[in-house]
C-alpha positions in Angstrom: 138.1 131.1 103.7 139.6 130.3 100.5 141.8 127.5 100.6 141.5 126.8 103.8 139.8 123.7 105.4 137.5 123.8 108.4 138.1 120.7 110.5 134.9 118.9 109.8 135.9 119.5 106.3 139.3 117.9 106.7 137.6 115.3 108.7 135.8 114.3 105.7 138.0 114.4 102.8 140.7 112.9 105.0 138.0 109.9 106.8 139.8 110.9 110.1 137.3 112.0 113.3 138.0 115.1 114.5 138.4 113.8 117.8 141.5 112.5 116.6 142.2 116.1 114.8 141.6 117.4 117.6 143.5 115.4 119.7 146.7 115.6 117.1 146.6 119.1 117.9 146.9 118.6 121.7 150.1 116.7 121.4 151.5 119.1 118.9 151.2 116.5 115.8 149.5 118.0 113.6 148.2 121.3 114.7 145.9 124.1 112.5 147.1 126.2 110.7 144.9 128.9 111.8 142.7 129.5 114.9 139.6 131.8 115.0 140.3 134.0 118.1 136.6 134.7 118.2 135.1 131.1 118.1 138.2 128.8 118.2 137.4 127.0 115.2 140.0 125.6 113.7 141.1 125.9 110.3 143.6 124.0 108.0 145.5 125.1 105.2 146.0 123.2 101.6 150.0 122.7 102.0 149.1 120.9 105.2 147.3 117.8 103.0 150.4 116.3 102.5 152.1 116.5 105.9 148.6 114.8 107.2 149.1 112.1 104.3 152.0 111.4 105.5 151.5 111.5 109.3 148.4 108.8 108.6 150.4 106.7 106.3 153.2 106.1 108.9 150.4 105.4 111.3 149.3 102.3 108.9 152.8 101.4 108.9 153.1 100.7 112.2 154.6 103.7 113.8 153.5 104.9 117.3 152.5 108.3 117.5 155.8 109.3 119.2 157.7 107.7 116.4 156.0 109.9 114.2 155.8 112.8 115.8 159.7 112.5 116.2 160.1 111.6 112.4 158.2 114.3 111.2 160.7 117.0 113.0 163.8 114.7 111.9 163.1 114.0 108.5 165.5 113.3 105.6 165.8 110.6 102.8 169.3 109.2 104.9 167.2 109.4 108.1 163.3 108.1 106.5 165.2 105.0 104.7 166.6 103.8 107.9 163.7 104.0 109.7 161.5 102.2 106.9 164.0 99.5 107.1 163.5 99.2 110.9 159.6 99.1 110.3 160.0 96.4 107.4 162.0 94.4 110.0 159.1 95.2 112.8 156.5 93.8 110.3 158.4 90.5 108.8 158.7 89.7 113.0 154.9 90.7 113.4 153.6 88.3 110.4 155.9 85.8 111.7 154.4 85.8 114.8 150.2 86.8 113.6 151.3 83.1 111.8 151.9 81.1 114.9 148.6 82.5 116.6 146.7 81.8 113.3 148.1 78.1 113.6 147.1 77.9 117.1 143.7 79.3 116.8 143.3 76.7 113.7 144.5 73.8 116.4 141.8 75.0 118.8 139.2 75.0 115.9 139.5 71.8 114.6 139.7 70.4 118.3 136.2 71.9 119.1 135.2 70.9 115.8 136.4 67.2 116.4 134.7 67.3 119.9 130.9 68.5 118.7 130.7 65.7 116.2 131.2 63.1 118.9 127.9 61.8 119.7 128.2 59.6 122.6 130.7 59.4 125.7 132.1 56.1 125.7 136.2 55.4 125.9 138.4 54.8 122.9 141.9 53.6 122.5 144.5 55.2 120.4 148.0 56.6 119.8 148.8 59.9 121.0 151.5 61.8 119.2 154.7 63.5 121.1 153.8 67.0 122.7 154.6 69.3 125.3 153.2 71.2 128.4 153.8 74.4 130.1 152.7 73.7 133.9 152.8 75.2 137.1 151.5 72.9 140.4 148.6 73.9 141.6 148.8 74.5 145.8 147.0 73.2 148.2 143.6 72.2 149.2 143.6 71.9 145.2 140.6 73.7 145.2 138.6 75.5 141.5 140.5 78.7 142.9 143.7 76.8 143.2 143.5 75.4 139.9 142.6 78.8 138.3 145.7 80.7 139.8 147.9 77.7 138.2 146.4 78.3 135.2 147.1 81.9 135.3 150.4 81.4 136.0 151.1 79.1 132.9 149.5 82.0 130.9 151.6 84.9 132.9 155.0 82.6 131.9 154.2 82.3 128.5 152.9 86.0 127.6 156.1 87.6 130.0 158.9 85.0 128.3 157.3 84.7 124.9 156.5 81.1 124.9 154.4 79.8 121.9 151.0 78.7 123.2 148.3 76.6 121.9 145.6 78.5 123.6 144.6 75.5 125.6 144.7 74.6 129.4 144.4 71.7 131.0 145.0 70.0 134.5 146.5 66.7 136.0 145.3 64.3 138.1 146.8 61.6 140.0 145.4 58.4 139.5 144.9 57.4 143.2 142.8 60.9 143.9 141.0 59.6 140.9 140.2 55.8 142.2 139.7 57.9 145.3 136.7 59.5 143.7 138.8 63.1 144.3 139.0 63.3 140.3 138.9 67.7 140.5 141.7 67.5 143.1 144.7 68.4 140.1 147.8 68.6 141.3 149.2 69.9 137.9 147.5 73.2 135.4 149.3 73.3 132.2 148.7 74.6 128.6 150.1 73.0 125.7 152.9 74.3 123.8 156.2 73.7 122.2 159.3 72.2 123.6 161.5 75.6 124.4 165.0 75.3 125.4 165.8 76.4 128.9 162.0 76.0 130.4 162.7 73.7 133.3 158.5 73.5 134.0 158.0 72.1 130.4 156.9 68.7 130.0 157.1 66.3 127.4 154.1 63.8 126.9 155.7 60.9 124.9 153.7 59.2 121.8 152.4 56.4 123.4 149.1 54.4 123.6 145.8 55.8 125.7 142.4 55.5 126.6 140.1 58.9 126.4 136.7 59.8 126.9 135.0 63.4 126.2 133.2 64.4 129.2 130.6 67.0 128.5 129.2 69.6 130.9 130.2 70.8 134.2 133.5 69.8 135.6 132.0 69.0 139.0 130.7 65.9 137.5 133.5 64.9 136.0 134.2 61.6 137.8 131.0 60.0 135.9 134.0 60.1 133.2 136.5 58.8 135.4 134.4 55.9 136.2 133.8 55.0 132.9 137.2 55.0 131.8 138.4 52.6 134.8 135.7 50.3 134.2 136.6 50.2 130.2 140.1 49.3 131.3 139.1 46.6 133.8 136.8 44.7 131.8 139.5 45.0 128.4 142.4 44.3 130.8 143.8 47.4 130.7 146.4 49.3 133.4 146.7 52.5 133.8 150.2 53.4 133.5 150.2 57.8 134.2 148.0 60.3 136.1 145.2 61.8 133.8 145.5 64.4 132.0 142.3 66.6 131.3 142.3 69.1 128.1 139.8 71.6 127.6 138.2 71.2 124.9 135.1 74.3 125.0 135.8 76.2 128.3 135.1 79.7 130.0 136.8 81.1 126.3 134.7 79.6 123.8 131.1 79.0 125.9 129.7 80.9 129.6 127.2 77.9 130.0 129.3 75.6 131.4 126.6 72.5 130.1 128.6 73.3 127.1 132.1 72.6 128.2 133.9 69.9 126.8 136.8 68.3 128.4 138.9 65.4 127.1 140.3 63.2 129.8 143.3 60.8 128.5 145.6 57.9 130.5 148.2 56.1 129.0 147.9 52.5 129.0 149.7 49.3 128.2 
């Protein structure tokens, strides 16, 4: 049929499926412009190029199908520059916020990064800067399961109010379940974030001076750690002046073998 496209044709000159022809058509986007009664193959006419050009640059834009679907029966210059505006405004907030994940995936890099070129386990002293926590308490018997529900909550809180994460998770322990040998008994889940005005379960950990340790590998055997980092502080004089706090360095996001993981355990001290 002369000037007329068949929808594999259109698929091709276009680089659209036509599933998605196809489905445009459904929802009475973009439909054919003629139908074969005989075979239902559907058929496309030159004029309708531009209306599909259109219809797939909005798309890369940003606009929902509805949104386009709705322009394309609306349209006008009065009516297309306001809507354009709107989008550039829609954009500018999506960079601005694609920046603060790429910052926070960077932070989580160069943490893991910092972590695999440790080569041994033993404690070290040094000043922590200012930061801040989202946590939730985790319930009792302070079980795994009990710690993983805290966590999700801290996630939940800061996806639902748009709180600025770090995309890392950590827990709390007291000291005295610690000298009690019950170091996975956290009372506290948390991820780090920013300080956010009007969060009442945000925490601030002050700069201040610590001991750490990297414990490697499953956090069942965590208290190894633990030992080590009491017995560094006896023997240099050391007290322990704050509950632990435990952040994951490689966890269940970046590793499944848990031999992998790689938490860092930190007290303050004076």
């Amino acid at each position: 049929m002369n000037n007329y496209f068949s929808i594999g044709e259109l698929s091709k000159y276009q680089n659209i499926s036509t599933q998605t022809l196809i489905y445009y058509d459904k929802i009475n986007l973009f439909k054919p412009s003629y139908v074969d009664e005989k075979n239902g193959y559907r058929y496309y006419s030159a004029e309708q190029l531009d209306y599909l050009d259109t219809i797939l640059i909005m798309k890369t834009i940003g606009f929902s199908l509805t949104e386009i679907k709705n322009y394309m029966c609306n349209n006008s210059m009065e009516h297309s520059l306001h809507l354009l505006k709107n989008q550039v405004e829609v954009i500018t907030r999506k960079i601005k916020e694609l920046s603060i994940i790429q910052n926070r995936l960077e932070h989580r890099i160069s943490h893991v990064e910092q972590a695999l070129s440790i080569k041994d386990t033993h404690p070290s002293i040094s000043t922590i800067q200012e930061q801040y926590l989202l946590y939730h308490e985790v319930n009792k018997p302070y079980t795994m399961c009990d710690i993983s529900i805290a966590t999700k909550k801290c996630y939940a809180q800061a996806l639902n109010n748009n709180i600025p994460i770090f995309f890392q998770c950590g827990v709390s322990v007291p000291l005295e379940n610690i000298r009690n040998h019950h170091s996975t008994e956290a009372n506290l889940a948390f991820v780090s974030t920013d300080y956010v005005d009007g969060i009442s379960n945000i925490m601030k950990l002050p700069e201040g001076l610590t001991v750490s340790i990297y414990h490697f590998g499953n956090y069942q055997t965590i208290d190894k750690s633990y030992r080590k980092l009491i017995d560094f502080c006896d023997q240099h004089h050391f007290e322990i002046i704050s509950n632990s706090y435990e952040f994951c360095i490689n966890d269940y996001i970046t590793s499944k073998d848990e031999n992998e993981f790689i938490t860092k355990i930190i007290f303050y001290i004076k």
